[in-house]
Each structure stands twice: as C-alpha cells, then as structure tokens.
MARROKE-629288 format. One record per residue (C-alpha): residue in three letters; x, y, z. Coordinates in steps of 0.5 Angstrom, whole numbers, plus 500, padded with zeros to 3 digits. Last residue first. Layout:
N
ALAXYZ
...
END
This chain:
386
UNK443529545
UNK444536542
UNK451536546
UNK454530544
UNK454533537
UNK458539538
UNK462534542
UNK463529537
UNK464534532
UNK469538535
UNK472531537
UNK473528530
UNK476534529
UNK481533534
UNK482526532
UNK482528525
UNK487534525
UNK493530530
UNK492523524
UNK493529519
UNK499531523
UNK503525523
UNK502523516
UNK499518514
UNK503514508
UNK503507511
UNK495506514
UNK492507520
UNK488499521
UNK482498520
UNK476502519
UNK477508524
UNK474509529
UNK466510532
UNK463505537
UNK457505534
UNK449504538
UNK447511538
UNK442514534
UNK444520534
UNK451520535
UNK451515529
UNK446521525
UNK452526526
UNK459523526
UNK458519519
UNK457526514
UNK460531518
UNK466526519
UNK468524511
UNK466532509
UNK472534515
UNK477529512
UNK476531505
UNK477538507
UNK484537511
UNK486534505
UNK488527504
UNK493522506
UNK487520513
UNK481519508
UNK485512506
UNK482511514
UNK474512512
UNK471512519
UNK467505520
UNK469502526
UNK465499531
UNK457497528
UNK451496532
UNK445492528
UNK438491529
UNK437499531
UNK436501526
UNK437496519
UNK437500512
UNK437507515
UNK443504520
UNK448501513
UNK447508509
UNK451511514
UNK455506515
UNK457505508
UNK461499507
UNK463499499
UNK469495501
UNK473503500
UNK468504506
UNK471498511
UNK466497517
UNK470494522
UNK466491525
UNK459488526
UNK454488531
UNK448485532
UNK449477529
UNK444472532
UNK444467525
UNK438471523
UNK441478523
UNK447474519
UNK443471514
UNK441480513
UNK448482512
UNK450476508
UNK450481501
UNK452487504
UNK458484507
UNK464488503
UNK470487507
UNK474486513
UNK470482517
UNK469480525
UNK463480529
UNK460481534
UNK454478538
UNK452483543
UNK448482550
UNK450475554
UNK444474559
UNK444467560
UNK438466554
UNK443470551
UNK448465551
UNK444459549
UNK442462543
UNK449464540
UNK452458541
UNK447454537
UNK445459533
UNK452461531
UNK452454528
UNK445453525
UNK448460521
UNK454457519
UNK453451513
UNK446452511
UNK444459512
UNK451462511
UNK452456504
UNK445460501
UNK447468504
UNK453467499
UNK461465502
UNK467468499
UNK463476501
UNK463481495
UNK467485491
UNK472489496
UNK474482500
UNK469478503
UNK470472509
UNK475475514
UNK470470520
UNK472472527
UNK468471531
UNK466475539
UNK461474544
UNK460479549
UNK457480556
UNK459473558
UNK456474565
UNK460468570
UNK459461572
UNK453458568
UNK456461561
UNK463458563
UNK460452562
UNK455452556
UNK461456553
UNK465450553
UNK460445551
UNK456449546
UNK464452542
UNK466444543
UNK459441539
UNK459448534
UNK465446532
UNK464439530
UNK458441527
UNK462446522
UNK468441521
UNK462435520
UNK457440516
UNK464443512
UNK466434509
UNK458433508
UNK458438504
UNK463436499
UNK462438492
UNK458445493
UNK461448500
UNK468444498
UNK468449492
UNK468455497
UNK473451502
UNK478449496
UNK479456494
UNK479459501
UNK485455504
UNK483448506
UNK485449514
UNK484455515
UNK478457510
UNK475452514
UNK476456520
UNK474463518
UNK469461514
UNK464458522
UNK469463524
UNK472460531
UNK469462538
UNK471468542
UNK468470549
UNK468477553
UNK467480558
UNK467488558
UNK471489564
UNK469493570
UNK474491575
UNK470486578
UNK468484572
UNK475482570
UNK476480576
UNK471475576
UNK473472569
UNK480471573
UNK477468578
UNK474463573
UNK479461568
UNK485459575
UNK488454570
UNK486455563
UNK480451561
UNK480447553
UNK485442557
UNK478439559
UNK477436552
UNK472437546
UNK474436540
UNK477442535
UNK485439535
UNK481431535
UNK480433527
UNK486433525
UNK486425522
UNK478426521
UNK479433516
UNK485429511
UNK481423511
UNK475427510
UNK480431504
UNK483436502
UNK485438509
UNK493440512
UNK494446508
UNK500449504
UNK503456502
UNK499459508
UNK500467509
UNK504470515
UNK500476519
UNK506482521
UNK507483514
UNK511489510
UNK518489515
UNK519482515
UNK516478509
UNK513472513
UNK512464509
UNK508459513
UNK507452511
UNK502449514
UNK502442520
UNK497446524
UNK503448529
UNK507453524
UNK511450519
UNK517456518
UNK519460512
UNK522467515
UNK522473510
UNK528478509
UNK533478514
UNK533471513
UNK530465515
UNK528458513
UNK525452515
UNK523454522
UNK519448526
UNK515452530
UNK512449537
UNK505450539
UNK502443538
UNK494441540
UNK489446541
UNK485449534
UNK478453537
UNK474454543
UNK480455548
UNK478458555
UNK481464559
UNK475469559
UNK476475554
UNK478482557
UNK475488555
UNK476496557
UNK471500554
UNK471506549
UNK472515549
UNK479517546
UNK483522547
UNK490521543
UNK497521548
UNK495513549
UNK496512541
UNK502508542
UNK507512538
UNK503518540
UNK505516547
UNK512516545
UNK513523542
UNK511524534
UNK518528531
UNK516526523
UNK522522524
UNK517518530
UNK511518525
UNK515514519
UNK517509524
UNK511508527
UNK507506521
UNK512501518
UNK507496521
UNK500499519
UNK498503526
UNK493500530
UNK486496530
UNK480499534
UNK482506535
UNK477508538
UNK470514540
UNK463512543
UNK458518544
UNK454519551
UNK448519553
UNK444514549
UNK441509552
UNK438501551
UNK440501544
UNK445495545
UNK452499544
UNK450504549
UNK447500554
UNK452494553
UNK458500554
UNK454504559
UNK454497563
UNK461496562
UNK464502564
UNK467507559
UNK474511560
UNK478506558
UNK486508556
UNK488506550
UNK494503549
UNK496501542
UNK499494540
UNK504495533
UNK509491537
UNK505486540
UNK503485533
UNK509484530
UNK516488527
UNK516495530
UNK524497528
UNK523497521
UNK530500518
UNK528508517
UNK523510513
UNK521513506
UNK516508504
UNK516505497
UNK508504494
UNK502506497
UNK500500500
END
C-alpha cells in the first residue's frame, strides 16, 4: 500500500509491537446499553485496530512522542474487554518448525501442519502455502484438534473471568469462524468449491465446531455473565463475501444459533462479528443467525455505514466505520467524511465509531492529529443535541 516508503529500517515487527494502548473510559454497563440501544448518553470513540507495520516509524521521523506512537496520547472514548480464559478453536501442538529465514522472509511450519511464508517489514500475519485438509480423511485425522476436551479451560479461567468483571471489564468469549476455520484448513478456493461438491466434509468441520463451542461455552456461561460473543470470519473482499447467503444459511448460521441461543438465553447482550470487506450480501443471514454487531465497516469495500443504519436500525450496531484512506487526503476531505457519518451515528447511537481497519503506510502524523481533534469537535458538538 502506497508504494515504496521513506522510512527507516522497521524496528516494530509483529503485533505486539503495533498493539496500542487506549485508556478505557467507558464502564461496562454503559457499553452494553450503548451499543444495545437501550441508552444513548454519550457517543463511542476507537481506535479499534492500530497502525500498519511501517506506521510508527514513519511518524517517530515525523517527530511523534511515545505516547503517539502507542496511541495513549490520542483521546478516546471506549470500554475495556477482556476474554474469558478457555479455547474453542484448534488445541494441540504449539512448537514452530523454522524451514528457512533470512533478513528478508521466515518460511516455517506452523502447529496445523502448514507451510507459512512472512515477509519481514511489510506483514505481521504469515500466509499459508499449504494446507492439512483435502479430504474427509484428511479432516478426521485432525479432527481431535477441534474435539471436546477439559484442557479447553486455563487453569484459574474463573477467577479471572470474575476479576474482569470486577474491574468493569467487558467479557467477552470467541468462538472459530464457521468460514474463517474451513478457510484455514483447506484454503479459500477448496473451502468454496467444498460447500458444493463435498457438503458432508463442511457440516462434520461445522458440526464439530458447533459441538466444542456449545460444551465449553455451556460451562462458562452457567459460571460467570459473557457479556460478548466474538468471531472471526474475513469472509469477503471488495466484490462480495467468498460465502453466499445460500451456503450461510445452510452451512454457518445453525452453527451460530446453537451458540448464540444458549448465550442470550443466559443474558449474553452482543454478537460480533468480524469481517473485512463487502458484507452487504450476507448481512440479513447473519441477522437471522443472532449476529447484531459487526465490525470494521470497510467504505472502499462499499460499507457505508450510514446508509447501513437507514437499512437495519437498531438490528444491527457497528464499531469501525470511518473511511481510513481519507486520512492521506485533504483536510476538506476529512471533514465531509466525518460530518457525514458522525452526526446521524451519534443520534442513533449503537456504534462505537473509529477508523475501518488499521492506519495506513503514508498517513502523515498531522492528519492523523487533525482527524482526531476534528472527530472530537463534531462529537462534542453532536453530543450535546442528544
């Protein structure tokens, strides 16, 4: 993204390094009313995802002090949240078996079994060059990694679930992507075609997803409040979802239901979900599947979230949203991109607004400084008409 970059040596290499740290304002009850239309008092403010690697070093020669770097000098307005301490998704083998590694990439086998090739400086996220799952042979030999098994709880889950209440933390819990974890396994190409010419291999990976995520959950929820249920899918890209609402109706939304029932039925408030890129066509199978928030919102994708609320109300609350790209624009264009989304998602409330994914390479210091004061005039502004 935006070509050859005039930066130092990348000295902030992975996701921990690109993590920033907000400072929560928002208690958890306010958060839940918020985002759950029950009140709206006060408007929502993130940064939900970070700086693109490369970010950081091109704003500390721009003379940006530590806290920028982080993001903790920026105000915000958002929750704390914390997940409860249980594994819904792939368990078994952790240990990395490097292949090859120079200054440039690192080619290793990751603990699926898959070959995984980083480019160093422009990727924090290695991409698959291999997958462990062609075939229902392939599935059952691998399929105890997804079973049910009481390893699935962290020693001391509970007490730390009940501090994170305690402390006002969202709770949250995250179950696989009912795409996201075929997608894995087979890559996107076989987990589309699979959906047509082998159906019984995607309802066994689905069903036993559905069978771990109910029996963990199930326990957790009888223990402590699960205030949120989280997945991730990064099911579409700037044309469409990979999926269809026809293989979401039959394939993931009894999966989601499953979970999704037994959680509210137990007081759980938001289902959120996940996904980069254009949604609009799966939207309303998601609805129906328990889905009511979504996340980031992507405009360049064809996301408008403005046009999203007219469509859905109050069915569907939203985090993200804001057009990052506008950010190596003018300042005119930053300002027509926030007076048109932040007034009428104020008013309506149910969004915690930001930026649609994370900042991007090119975005100079200042502009990043001028949305966030700008973002905050017409929040303010806004705030005060509710």
């Amino acid at each position: 993204m935006g070509g050859v970059r005039n930066t130092p040596v990348i000295k902030w290499l992975d996701h921990a390094d690109l993590a920033v740290r907000l400072t929560p304002t928002v208690g958890r009850a306010e958060y839940l009313d918020h985002m759950t239309f029950v009140r709206n008092d006060r408007p929502l403010f993130t940064e939900p995802f970070g700086p693109l690697i490369g970010l950081k070093e091109e704003w500390e020669a721009q003379g940006a002090s530590p806290g920028e770097l982080d993001l903790s000098a920026f105000r915000f307005r958002c929750p704390a949240e914390a997940y409860v301490h249980v594994n819904t998704g792939w368990m078994g083998e952790t240990e990395e078996e490097v292949i090859e590694e120079t200054d440039q990439l690192r080619i290793y086998r990751d603990s699926m079994g898959r070959t995984m090739k980083l480019i160093k400086g422009f990727a924090t996220l290695a991409l698959p060059l291999d997958f462990p799952v062609k075939t229902m042979d392939d599935w059952r030999r691998i399929r105890h990694h997804y079973e049910f098994s009481e390893q699935r709880f962290a020693a001391g889950w509970e007490a730390a679930a009940r501090e994170h209440l305690a402390r006002d933390r969202v709770l949250c819990a995250a179950i696989p992507g009912g795409y996201d974890t075929p997608r894995q396994l087979m890559g996107d190409a076989a987990a589309c075609v699979a959906y047509h010419d082998d159906p019984e291999l995607m309802h066994d990976i689905l069903d036993t997803l559905t069978e771990t995520a109910v029996r963990v959950l199930d326990r957790v929820s009888r223990t402590v409040a699960i205030d949120q249920l989280s997945v991730h899918e990064d099911m579409a890209g700037k044309s469409g979802p990979l999926a269809g609402p026809s293989q979401v109706r039959e394939f993931i939304a009894p999966y989601y239901r499953r979970v999704w029932d037994m959680l509210a039925d137990r007081g759980t408030r938001l289902f959120d979900q996940d996904s980069d890129g254009n949604m609009n066509a799966v939207i309303d199978e998601f609805l129906d599947a328990g889905i009511n928030l979504m996340h980031p919102i992507e405009p360049a994708a064809g996301m408008d979230i403005v046009a999203l609320r007219e469509r859905y109300g109050r069915r569907l609350a939203f985090c993200g949203g804001l057009d990052k790209h506008v950010l190596r624009r003018s300042r005119e264009e930053i300002d027509a991109e926030l007076e048109r989304k932040i007034p009428p998602l104020v008013a309506t409330g149910g969004c915690m607004l930001g930026l649609d994914h994370r900042i991007p390479n090119g975005t100079p210091l200042e502009a990043y400084r001028y949305y966030i004061r700008k973002a905050w005039e017409i929040l303010d502004r806004e705030a005060a008409r509710l």
